[in-house]
N, C-alpha and C positions, 0 to 999 in steps of 0.2 A: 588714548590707549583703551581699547576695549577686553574687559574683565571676562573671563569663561569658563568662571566657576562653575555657574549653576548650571547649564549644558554640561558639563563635565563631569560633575556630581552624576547629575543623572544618566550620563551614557554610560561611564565605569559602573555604576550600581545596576544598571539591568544588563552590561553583558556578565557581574558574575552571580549575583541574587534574582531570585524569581519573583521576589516582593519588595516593595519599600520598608514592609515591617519587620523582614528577615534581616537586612541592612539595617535595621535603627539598632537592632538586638545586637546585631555584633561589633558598633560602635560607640553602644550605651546612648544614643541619643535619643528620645523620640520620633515618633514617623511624623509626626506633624510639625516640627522642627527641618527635618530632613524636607520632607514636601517644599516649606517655605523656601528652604536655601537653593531645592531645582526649577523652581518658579520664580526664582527673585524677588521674592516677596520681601527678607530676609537677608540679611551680609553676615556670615559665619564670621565670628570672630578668629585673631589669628591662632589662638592654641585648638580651636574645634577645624580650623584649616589644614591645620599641623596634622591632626590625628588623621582625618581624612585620607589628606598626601599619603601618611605613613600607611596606610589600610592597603592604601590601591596601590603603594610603590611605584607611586610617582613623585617627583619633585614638586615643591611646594609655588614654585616659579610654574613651571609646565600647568598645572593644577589652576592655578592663578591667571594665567595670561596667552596660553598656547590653547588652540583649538584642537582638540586630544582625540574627534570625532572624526576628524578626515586626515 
């Protein structure tokens, strides 16, 4: 089963933020936090998945597993 977090992360963060550093601010995360988990560098734990989900109102499943880019 292939994971599509981190494309996800980052397709939801640049259709509605202009920056990655505008999105860390209104998640309380850092941008270089944020970076690692759109580049895979990084696996978000499941409560910084949770806020995520919750931010972009998507499900945590969809967020997690579904290709949310096409």
């Amino acid at each position: 089963m292939k994971l599509h977090y981190a494309n996800n992360i980052k397709w939801l963060r640049m259709k509605l933020y202009s920056s990655r550093d505008e999105f860390s601010h209104a998640i309380e995360m850092s941008e270089n936090t944020i970076k690692a988990y759109e580049n895979g560098y990084r696996t978000p734990v499941i409560d910084k998945l949770v806020i995520i989900a919750l931010h972009f109102g998507v499900s945590l499943d969809d967020l997690v597993f579904k290709d949310l880019t096409k």
